[in-house]
VEXDREN-2710 file (C-alpha; in Angstrom, 1 decimal):
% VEXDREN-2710
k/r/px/py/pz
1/UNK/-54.9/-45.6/48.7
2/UNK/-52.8/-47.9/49.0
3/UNK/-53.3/-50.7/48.1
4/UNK/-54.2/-52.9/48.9
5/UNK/-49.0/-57.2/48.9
6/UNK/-46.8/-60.2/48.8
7/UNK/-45.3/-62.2/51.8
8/UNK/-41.6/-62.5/52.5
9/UNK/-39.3/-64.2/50.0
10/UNK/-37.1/-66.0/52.0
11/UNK/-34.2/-66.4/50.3
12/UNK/-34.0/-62.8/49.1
13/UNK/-34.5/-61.3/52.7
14/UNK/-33.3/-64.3/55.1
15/UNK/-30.9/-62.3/56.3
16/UNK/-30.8/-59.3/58.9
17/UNK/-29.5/-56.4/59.1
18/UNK/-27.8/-55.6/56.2
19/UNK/-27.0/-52.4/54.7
20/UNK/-29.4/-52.8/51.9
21/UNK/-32.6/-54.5/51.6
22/UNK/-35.0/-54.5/48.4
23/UNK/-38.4/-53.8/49.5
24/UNK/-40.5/-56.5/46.7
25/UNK/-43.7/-55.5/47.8
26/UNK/-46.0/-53.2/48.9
27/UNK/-45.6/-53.1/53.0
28/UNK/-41.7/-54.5/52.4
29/UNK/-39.4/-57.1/53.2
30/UNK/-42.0/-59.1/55.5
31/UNK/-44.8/-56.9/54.2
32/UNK/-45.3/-55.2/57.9
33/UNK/-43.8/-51.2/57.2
34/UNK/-40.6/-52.4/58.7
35/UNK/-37.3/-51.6/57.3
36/UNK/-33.7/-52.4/58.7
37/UNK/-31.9/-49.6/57.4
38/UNK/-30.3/-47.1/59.0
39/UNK/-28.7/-43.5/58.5
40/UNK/-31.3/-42.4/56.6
41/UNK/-32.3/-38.4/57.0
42/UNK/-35.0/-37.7/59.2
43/UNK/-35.3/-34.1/57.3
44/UNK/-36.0/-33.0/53.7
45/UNK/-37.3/-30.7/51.5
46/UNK/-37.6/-29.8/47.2
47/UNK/-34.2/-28.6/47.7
48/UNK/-32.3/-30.8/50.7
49/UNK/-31.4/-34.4/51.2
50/UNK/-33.2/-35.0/47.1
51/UNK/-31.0/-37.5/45.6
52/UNK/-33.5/-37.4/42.0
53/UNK/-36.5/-36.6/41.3
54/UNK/-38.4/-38.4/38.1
55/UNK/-41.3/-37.0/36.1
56/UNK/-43.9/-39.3/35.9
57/UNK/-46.2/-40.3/33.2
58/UNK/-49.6/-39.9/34.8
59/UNK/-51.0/-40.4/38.7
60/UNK/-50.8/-43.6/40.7
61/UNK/-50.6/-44.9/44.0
62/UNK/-48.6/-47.7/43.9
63/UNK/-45.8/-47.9/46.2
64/UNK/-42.7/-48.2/44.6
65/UNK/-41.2/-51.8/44.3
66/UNK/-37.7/-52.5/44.8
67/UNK/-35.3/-54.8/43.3
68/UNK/-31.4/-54.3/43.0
69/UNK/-31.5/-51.6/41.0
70/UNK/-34.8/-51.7/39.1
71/UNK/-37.9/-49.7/40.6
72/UNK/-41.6/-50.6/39.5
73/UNK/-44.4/-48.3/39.6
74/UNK/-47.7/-48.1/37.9
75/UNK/-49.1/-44.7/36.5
76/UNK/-52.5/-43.5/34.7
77/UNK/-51.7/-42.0/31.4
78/UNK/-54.1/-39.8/29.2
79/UNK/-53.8/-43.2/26.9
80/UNK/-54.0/-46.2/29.8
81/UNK/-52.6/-47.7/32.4
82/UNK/-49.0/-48.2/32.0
83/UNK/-46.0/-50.2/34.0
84/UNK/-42.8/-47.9/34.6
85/UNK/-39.1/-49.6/35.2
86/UNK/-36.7/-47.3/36.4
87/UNK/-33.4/-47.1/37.2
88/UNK/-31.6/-46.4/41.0
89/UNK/-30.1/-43.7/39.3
90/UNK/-33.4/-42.4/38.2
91/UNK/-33.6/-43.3/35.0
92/UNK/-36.3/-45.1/32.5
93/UNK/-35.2/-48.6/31.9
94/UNK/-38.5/-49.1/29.6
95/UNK/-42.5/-48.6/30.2
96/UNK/-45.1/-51.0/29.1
97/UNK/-49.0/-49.8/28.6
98/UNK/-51.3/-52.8/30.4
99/UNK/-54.9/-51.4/29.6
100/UNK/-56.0/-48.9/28.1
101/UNK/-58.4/-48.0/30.3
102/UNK/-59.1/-44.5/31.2
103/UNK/-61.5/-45.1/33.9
104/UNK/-61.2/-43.4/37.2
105/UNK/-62.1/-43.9/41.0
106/UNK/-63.3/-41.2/43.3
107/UNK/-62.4/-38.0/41.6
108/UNK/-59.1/-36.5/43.4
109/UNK/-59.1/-39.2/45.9
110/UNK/-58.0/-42.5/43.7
111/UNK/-57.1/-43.8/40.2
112/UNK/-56.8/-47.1/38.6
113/UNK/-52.6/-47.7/39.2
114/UNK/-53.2/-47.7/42.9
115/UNK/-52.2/-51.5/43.9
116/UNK/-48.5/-52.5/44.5
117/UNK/-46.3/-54.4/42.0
118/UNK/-44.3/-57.0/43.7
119/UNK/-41.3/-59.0/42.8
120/UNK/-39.7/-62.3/43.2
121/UNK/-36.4/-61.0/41.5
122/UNK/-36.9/-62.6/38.5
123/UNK/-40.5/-61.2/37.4
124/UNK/-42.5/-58.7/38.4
125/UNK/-46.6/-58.7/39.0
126/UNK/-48.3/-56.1/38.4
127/UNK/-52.5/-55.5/38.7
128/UNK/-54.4/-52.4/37.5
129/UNK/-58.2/-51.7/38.6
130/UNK/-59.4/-52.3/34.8
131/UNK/-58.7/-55.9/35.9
132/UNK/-55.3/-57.0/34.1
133/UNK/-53.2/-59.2/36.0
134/UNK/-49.6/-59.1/34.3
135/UNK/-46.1/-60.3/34.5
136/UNK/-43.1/-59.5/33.0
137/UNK/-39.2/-60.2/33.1
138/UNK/-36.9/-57.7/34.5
139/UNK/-35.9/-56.3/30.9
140/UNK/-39.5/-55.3/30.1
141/UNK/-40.9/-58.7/27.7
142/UNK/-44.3/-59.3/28.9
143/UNK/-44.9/-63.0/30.3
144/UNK/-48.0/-63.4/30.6
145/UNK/-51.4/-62.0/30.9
146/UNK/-54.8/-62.4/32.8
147/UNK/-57.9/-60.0/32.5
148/UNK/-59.9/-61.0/35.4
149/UNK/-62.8/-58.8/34.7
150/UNK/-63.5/-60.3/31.4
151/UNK/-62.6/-64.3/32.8
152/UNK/-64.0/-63.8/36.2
153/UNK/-66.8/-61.4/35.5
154/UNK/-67.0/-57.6/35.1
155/UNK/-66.3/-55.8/38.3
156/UNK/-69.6/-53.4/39.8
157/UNK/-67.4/-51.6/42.7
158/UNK/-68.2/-47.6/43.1
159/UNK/-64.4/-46.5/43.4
160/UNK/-62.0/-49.2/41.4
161/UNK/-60.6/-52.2/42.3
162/UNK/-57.3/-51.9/44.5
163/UNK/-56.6/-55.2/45.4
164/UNK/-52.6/-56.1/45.4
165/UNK/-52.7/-59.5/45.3
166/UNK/-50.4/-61.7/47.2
167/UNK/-47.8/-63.5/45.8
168/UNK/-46.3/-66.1/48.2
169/UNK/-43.9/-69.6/47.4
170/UNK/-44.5/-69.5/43.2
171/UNK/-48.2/-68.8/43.1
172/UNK/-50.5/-65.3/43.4
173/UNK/-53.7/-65.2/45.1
174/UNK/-56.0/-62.5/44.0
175/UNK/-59.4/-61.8/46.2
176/UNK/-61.9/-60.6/43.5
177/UNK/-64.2/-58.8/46.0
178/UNK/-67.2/-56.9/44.9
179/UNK/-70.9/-56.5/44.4
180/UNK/-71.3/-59.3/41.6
181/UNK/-68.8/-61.5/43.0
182/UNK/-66.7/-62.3/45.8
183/UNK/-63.9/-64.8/45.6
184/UNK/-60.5/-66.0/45.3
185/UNK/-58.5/-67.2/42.6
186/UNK/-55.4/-68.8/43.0
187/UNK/-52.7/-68.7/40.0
188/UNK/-49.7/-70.0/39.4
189/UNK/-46.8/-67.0/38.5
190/UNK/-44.7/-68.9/36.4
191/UNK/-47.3/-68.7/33.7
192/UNK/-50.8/-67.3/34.8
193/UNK/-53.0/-70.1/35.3
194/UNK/-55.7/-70.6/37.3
195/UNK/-54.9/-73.1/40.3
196/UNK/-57.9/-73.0/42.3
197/UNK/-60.7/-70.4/42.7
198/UNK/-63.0/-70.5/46.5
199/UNK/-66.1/-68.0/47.2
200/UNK/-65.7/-66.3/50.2
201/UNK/-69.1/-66.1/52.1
202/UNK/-70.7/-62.8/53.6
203/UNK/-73.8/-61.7/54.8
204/UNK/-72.9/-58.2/54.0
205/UNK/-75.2/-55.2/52.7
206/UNK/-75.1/-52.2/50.9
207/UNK/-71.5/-51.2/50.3
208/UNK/-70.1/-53.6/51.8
209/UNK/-69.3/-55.8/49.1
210/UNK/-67.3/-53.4/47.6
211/UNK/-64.0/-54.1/49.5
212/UNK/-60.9/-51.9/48.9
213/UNK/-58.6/-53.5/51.2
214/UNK/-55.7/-55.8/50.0
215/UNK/-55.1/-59.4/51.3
216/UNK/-51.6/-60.5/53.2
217/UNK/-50.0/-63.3/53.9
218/UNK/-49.6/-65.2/57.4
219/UNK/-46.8/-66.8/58.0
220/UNK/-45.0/-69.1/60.9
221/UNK/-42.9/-71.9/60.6
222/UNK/-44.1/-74.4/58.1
223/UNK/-47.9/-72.7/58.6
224/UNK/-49.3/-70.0/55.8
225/UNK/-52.6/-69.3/55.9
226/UNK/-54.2/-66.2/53.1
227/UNK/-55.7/-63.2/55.0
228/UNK/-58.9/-61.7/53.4
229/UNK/-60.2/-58.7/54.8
230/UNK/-63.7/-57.0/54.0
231/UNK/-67.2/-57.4/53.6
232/UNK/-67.9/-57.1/57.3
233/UNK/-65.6/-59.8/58.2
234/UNK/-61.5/-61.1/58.4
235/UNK/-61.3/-64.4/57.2
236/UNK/-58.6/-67.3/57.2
237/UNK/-58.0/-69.4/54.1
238/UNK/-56.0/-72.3/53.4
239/UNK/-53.2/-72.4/50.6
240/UNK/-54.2/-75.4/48.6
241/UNK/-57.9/-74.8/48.4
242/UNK/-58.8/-71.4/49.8
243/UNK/-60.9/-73.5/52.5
244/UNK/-62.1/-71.1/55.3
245/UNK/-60.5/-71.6/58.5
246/UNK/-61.2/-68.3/60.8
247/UNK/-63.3/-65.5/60.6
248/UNK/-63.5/-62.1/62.7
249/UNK/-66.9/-61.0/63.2
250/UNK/-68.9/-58.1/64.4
251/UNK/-66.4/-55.6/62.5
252/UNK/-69.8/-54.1/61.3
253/UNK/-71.8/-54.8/64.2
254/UNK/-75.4/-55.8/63.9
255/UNK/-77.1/-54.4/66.1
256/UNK/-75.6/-51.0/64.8
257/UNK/-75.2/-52.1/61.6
258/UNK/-73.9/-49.1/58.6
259/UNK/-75.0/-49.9/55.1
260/UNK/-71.7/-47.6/54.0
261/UNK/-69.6/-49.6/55.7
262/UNK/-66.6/-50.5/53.1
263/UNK/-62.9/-51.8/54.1
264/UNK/-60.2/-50.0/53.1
265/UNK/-57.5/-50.1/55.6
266/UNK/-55.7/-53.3/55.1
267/UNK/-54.5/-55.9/58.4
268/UNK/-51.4/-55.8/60.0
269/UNK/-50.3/-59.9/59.7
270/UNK/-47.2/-60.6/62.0
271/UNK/-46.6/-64.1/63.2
272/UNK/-48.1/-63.3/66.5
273/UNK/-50.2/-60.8/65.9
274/UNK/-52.8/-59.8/63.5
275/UNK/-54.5/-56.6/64.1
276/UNK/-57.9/-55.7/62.1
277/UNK/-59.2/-52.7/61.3
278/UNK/-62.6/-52.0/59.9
279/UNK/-63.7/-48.4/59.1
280/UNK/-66.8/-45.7/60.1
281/UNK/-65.3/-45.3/63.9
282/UNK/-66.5/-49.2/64.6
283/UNK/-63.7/-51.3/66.0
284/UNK/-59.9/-52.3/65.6
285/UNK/-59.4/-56.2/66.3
286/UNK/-56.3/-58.1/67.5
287/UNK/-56.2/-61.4/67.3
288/UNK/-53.9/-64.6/68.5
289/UNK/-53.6/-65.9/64.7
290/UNK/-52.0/-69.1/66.6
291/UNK/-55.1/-70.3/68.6
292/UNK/-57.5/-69.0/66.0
293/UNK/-60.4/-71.1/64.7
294/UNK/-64.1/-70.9/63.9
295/UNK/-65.7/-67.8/64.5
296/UNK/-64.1/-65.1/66.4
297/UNK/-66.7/-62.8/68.1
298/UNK/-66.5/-60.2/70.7
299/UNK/-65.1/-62.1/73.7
300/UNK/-63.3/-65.5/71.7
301/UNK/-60.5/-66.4/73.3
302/UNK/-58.7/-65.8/70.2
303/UNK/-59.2/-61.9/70.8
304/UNK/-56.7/-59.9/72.3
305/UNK/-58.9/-57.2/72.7
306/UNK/-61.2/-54.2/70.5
307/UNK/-60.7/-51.0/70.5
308/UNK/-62.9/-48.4/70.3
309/UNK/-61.7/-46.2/66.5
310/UNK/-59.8/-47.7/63.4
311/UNK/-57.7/-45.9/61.2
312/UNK/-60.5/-46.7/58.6
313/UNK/-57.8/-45.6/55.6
314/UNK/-54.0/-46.3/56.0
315/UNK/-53.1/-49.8/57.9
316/UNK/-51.9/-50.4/61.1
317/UNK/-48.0/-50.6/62.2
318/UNK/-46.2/-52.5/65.2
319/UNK/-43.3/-51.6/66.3
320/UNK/-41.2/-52.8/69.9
321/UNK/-45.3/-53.4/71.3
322/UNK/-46.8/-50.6/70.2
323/UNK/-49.5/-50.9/67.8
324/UNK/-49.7/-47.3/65.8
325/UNK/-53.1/-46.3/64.4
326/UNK/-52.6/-43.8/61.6
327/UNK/-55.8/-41.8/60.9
328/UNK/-57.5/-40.7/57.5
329/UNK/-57.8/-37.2/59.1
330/UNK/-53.7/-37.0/60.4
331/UNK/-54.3/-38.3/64.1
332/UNK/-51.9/-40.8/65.3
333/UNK/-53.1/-42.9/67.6
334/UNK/-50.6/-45.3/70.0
335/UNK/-52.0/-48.5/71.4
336/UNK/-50.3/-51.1/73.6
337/UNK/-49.9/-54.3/71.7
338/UNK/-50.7/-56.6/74.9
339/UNK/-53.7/-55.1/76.2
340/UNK/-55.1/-52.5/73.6
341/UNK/-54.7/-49.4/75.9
342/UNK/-54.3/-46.5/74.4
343/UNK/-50.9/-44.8/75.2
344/UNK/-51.3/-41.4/73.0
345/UNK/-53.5/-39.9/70.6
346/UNK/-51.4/-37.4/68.5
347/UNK/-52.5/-34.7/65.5
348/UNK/-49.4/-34.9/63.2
349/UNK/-51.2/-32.9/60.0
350/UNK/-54.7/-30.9/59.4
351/UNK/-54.5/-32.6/55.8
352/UNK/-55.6/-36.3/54.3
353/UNK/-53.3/-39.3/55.0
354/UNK/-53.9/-42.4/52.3
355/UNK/-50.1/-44.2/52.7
356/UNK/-49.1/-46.5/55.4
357/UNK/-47.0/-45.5/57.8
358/UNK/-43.5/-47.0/57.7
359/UNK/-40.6/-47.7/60.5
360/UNK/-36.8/-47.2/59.6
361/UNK/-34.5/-46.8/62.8
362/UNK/-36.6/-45.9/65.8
363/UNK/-38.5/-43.7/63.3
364/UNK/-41.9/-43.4/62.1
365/UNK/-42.2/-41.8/58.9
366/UNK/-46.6/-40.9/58.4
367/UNK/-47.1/-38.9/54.6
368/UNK/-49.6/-36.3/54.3
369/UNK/-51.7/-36.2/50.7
370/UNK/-50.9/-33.2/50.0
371/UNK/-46.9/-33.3/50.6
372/UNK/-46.9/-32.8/54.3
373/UNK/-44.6/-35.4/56.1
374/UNK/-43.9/-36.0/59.4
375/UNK/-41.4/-38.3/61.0
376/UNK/-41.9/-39.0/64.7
377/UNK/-40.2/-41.2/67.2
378/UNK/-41.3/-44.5/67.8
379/UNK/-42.3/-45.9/71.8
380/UNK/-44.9/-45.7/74.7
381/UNK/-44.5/-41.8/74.2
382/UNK/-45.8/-39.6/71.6
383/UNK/-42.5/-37.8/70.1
384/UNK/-42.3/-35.6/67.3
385/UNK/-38.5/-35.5/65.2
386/UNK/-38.9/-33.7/62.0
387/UNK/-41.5/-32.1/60.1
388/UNK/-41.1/-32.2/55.9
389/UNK/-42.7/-31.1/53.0
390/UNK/-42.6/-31.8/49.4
391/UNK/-44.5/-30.0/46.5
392/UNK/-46.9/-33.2/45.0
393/UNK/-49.6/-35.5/45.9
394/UNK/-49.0/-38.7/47.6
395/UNK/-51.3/-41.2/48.0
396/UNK/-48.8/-44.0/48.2
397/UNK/-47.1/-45.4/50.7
398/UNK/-43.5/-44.9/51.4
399/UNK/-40.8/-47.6/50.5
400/UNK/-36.9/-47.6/52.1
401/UNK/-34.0/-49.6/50.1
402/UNK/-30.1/-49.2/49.6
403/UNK/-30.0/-45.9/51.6
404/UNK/-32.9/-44.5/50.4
405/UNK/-36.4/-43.7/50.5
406/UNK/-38.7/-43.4/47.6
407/UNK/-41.6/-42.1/47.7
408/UNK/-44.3/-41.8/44.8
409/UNK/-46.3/-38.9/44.2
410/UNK/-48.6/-38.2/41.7
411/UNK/-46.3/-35.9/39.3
412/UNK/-42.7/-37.2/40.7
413/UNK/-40.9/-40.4/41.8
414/UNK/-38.8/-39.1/44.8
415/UNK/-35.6/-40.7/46.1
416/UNK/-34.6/-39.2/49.2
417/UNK/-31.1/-39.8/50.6
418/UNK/-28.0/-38.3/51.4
419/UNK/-25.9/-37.7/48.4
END
């Protein structure tokens, strides 16, 4: 699961190429999969290329957020949900319970720590599916703290709430997206208060309400607009007021309509492309987010094109015009970015695949739920460089920062590196 993210800080990541780049939320630096880096090792196992391994308190699947040398994770403990600060050396800097909530979501598949922290360098945000929406300073003093399901309403959602909200230019913007409510509530991150809340309007049935997707951030030049995705539809919202301003439709077509329909997959948002999945086998969607407006149907001139699968779990990744479709069931499918043609269609594992996949120098790095990792090459032809393995569970998505990549399984924190 993923879950389901904070738009580009400019000042921490204006510049390029560097040799190290924190990764502050849950899809990195410009919350697309993307990473800069180079050198990093294409090949590992328990025994090779392991910088540290860290216990962990309990399951989660958080992707690890990155600052300097602090790392945030969340975990589900026998006693709660907890918030974990640790060292680049792989050390506990201190832990902080947020709920003690013992619920669960979807027996092996899920838990309750499966959204992404994220950081502005100063604070960090965390969100656990009991509902607590919490803030604290880099040396572990909690700043503040929101419970959304007890000011907002209780939440009615069959397999937990996921949603890592977006925090973008001082304020957090948290879509509250299930079958008693659907909305979304603006705060300010400084302190926690409510800026502005906006329903979100569906026509949607059966499980469709219950959205497990995450919302993103669009972005170019002075223009932001808040991507919400689920409930049949993609939607558009202005900053100040959450005022609607697109919406992608026939994601769960009518005339075809499936009452288990639920979003999980999250959208790819680049300046120029936004590409959205839905989930069943019905369609992915790429839009112009720069001519959008109003409704976009089957045909708007907003649409790029449709095509024919989704990856209906992990979310989508562009690289160099290639749109990569990574599937619940370990296919890798390629599609041109332009036109929507499929280049290759590629079994990578026989096992689950729940994390995003991430790029990091002409690589593609795709992790298998049950420790099988494969890292192919990126381009218009399917390429296979390295396959990995690692004895845990991983359900979270990979994240790449100072030389390394960490990735967070359900017993370990793993940094992966050359020593």
């Amino acid at each position: 699961m993923h879950r389901p993210l904070f738009a580009a800080l400019a000042v921490a990541f204006g510049c390029t190429a560097v040799s190290a780049e924190n990764w502050p939320q849950w899809r990195g630096p410009k919350n697309d999969g993307m990473s800069t880096e180079k050198g990093l090792p294409s090949k590992w196992s328990a025994d090779e290329n392991i910088v540290w391994k860290t216990k962990l308190p309990g399951p989660g699947a958080s992707t690890p957020c990155v600052w300097g040398d602090h790392i945030f994770v969340t975990a589900q403990e026998d006693k709660g949900l907890s918030l974990l600060a640790i060292g680049t050396d792989g050390k506990e800097l201190w832990k902080a319970m947020l709920s003690p909530s013992k619920g669960t979501a979807r027996g092996d598949e899920g838990n309750m720590a499966s959204a992404s922290c994220s950081t502005d360098g100063k604070l960090v945000f965390a969100f656990v599916g009991s509902g607590e929406l919490v803030a604290f300073d880099f040396a572990g003093k909690e700043v503040w703290k929101v419970d959304t399901a007890k000011v907002y309403g209780a939440y009615k959602i069959q397999f937990g709430a996921h949603w890592t909200p977006v925090l973008h230019q001082g304020k957090l913007y948290v879509p509250l997206m299930h079958q008693k409510l659907q909305q979304i509530v603006c705060f300010n991150a400084a302190d926690g208060k409510e800026l502005w809340k906006a329903d979100r309007s569906s026509d949607g049935k059966g499980e469709s309400p219950d959205v497990y997707s995450s919302a993103f951030m669009w972005e170019k030049g002075d223009r932001a607009l808040l991507i919400v995705h689920g409930n049949d539809y993609c939607t558009a919202h202005e900053l100040a007021d959450g005022k609607e301003v697109w919406r992608v439709t026939e994601l769960n077509p009518k005339q075809n309509y499936n009452n288990h329909w639920r979003s999980v997959s999250s959208p790819l948002v680049t300046p120029d492309l936004i590409v959205v999945p839905s989930c069943k086998q019905h369609p992915t969607v790429a839009i112009d987010p720069n001519t959008a407006k109003g409704e976009i149907a089957p045909g708007a001139s907003a649409e790029k094109w449709r095509f024919k699968s989704t990856p209906d779990v992990p979310s989508p990744l562009l690289v160099d015009g290639v749109v990569y479709l990574m599937g619940a069931n370990g296919q890798l499918t390629a599609v041109d970015a332009k036109s929507g043609k499929e280049l290759y269609d590629l079994r990578v594992t026989n096992e689950r695949h729940r994390a995003n996949p991430v790029y990091f120098d002409g690589k593609i790095l795709l992790v298998g739920r049950e420790g099988n990792m494969v890292v192919v090459k990126s381009g218009r032809e399917a390429g296979e460089l390295q396959k990995n393995k690692l004895p845990d569970t991983f359900t979270g998505s990979p994240a790449i920062s100072d030389g390394r990549i960490y990735l967070r399984g359900w017993n370990y924190l793993w940094a992966i590196g050359t020593k």
